[in-house]
Backbone bond lengths (Angstrom), bond angles and torsions (degrees), N, CA, C in turn:
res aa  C-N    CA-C-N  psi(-1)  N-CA   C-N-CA  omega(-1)  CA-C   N-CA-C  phi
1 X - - - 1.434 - - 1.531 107.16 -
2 X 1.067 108.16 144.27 1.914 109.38 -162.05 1.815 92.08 -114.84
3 X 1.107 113.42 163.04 1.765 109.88 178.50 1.416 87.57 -150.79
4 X 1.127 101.91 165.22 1.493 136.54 -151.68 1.569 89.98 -126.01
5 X 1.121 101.69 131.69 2.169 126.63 170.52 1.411 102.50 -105.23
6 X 0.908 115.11 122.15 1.508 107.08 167.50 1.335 113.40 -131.49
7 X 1.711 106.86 109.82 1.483 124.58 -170.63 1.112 110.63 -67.53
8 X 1.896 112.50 155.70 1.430 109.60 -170.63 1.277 105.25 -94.18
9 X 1.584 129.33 144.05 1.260 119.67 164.05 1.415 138.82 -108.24
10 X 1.537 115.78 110.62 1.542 116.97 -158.95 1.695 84.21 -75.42
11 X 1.982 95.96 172.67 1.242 111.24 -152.53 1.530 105.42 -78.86
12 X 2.046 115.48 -9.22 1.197 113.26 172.10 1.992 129.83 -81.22
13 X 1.725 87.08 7.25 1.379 89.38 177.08 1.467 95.77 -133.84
14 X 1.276 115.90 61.37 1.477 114.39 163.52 1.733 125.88 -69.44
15 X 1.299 112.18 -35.21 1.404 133.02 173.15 1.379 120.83 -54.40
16 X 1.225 127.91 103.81 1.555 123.22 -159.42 1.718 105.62 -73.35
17 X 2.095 121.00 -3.37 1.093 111.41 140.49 1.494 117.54 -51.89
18 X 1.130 102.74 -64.65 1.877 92.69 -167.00 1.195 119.38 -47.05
19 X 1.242 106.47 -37.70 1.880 107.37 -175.90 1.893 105.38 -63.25
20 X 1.337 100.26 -54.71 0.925 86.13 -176.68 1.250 125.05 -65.35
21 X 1.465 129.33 -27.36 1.286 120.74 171.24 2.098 123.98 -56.90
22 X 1.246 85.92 -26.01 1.914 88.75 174.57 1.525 103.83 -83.66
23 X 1.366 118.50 -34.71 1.195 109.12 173.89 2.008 125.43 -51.14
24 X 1.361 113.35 -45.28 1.253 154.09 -161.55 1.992 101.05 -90.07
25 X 1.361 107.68 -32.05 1.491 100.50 173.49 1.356 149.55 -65.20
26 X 1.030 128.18 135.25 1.599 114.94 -148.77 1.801 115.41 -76.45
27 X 0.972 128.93 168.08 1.439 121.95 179.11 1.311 118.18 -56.53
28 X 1.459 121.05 -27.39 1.100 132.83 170.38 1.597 121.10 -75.63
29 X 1.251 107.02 -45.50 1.555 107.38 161.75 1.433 120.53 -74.56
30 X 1.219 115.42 -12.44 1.509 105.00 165.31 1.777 124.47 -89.82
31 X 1.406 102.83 -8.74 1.562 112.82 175.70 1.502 100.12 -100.01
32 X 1.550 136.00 -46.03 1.021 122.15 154.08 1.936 126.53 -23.57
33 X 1.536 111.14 -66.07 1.798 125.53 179.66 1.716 94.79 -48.69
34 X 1.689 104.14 -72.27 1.390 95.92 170.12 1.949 129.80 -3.57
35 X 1.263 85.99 -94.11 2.168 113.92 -174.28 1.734 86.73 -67.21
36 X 1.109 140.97 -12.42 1.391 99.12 156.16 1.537 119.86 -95.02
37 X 1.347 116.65 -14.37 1.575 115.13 159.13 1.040 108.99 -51.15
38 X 1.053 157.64 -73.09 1.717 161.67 -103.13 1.563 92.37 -79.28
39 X 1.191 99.41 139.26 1.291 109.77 150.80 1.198 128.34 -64.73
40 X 2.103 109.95 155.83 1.421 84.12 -175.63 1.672 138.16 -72.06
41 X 1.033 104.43 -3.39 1.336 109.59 172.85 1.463 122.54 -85.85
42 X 0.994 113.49 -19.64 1.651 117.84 172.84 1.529 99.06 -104.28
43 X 1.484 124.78 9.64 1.461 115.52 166.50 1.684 92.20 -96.68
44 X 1.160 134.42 -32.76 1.254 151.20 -168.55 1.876 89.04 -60.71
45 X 1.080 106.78 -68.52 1.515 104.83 177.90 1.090 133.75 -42.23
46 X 1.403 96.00 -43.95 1.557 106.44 -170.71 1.287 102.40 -103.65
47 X 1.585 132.08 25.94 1.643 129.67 134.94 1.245 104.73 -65.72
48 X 1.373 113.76 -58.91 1.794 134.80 -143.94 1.575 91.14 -52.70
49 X 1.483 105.57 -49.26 1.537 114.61 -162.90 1.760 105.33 -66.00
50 X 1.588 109.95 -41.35 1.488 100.96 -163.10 1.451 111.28 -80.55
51 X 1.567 99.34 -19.73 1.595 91.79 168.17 1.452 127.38 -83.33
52 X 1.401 119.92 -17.71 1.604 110.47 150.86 1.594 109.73 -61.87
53 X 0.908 126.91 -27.89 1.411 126.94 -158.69 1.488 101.09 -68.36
54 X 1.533 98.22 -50.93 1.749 120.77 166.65 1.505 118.96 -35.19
55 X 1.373 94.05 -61.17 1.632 117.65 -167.07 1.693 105.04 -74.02
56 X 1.555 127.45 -34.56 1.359 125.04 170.39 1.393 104.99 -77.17
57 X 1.040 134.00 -30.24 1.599 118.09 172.56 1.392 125.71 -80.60
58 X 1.295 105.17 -14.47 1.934 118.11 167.27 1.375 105.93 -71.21
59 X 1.262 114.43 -51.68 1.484 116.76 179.07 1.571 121.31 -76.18
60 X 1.766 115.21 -14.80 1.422 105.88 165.60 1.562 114.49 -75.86
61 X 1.626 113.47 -31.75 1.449 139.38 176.51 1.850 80.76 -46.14
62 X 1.104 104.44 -115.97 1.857 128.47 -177.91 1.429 99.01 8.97
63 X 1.450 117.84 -69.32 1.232 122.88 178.46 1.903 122.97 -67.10
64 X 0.835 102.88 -30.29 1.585 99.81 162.89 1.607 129.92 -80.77
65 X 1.548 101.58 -21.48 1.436 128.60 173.46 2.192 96.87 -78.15
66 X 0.985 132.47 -28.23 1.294 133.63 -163.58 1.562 94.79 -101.36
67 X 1.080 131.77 -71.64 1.593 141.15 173.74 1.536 96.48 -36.60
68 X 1.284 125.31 -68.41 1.895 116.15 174.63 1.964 112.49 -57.42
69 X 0.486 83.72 -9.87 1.592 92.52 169.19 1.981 110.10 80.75
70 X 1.480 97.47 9.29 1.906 95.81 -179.26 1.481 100.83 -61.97
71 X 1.413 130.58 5.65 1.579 108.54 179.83 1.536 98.80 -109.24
72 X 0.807 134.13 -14.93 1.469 153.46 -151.06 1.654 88.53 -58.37
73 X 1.418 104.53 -39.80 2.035 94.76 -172.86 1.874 99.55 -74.99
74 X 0.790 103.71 -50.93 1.491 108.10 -165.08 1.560 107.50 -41.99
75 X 1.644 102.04 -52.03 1.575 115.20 162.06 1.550 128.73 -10.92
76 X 1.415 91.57 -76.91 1.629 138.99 169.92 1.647 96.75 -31.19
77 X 1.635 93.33 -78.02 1.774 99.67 172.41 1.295 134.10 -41.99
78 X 1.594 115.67 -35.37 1.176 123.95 -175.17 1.495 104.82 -74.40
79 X 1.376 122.24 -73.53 1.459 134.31 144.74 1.446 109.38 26.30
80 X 1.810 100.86 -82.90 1.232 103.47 -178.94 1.420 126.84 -94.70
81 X 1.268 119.12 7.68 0.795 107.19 154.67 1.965 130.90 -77.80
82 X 1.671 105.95 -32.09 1.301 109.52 154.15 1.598 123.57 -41.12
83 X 1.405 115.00 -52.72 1.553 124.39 -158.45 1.723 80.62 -71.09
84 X 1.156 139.56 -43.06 1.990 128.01 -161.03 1.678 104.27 -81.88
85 X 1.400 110.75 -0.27 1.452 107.37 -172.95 1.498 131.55 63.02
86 X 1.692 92.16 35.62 1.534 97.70 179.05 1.527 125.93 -122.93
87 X 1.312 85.97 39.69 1.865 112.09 172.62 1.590 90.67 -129.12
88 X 1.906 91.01 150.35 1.240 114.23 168.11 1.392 92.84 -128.86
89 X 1.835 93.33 157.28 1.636 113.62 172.26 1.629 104.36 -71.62
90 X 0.865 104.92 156.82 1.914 116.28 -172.69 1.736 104.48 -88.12
């Protein structure tokens, strides 16, 4: 049995364009409309958050990239480049 939702419509989406356009919007355009509503303080948040979000998936990347062995050359490079004496301490 299938059921029917029937969304409410405030008086700024009276236009069955508009509806239909939120209806029709992509996940991305609807998280986009979202984060530019926010206030600034809950836009403030929801940086803080996406850049850990950022920063834990770089570091699951790094680490799954090291365990498969795609860093393994760079390694190599670094390596020797230490042993020829062509790194300096910072």
């Amino acid at each position: 049995m299938s059921r029917l939702f029937l969304l409410p419509i405030s008086p700024p989406l009276a236009s069955l364009g508009q509806l239909w356009y939120l209806l029709t919007m992509t996940k991305l355009e609807q998280i986009e409309k979202s984060v530019a509503e926010l206030s600034p303080e809950d836009l403030k948040a929801f940086a803080t958050w996406f850049e850990e979000l950022q920063a834990d998936m770089w570091d699951k990347q790094i680490e799954a990239d090291a365990k498969a062995g795609r860093l393994d050359k760079l390694l190599a490079e670094a390596r020797e480049e230490i042993a020829a004496g062509k790194l300096r301490d910072l």
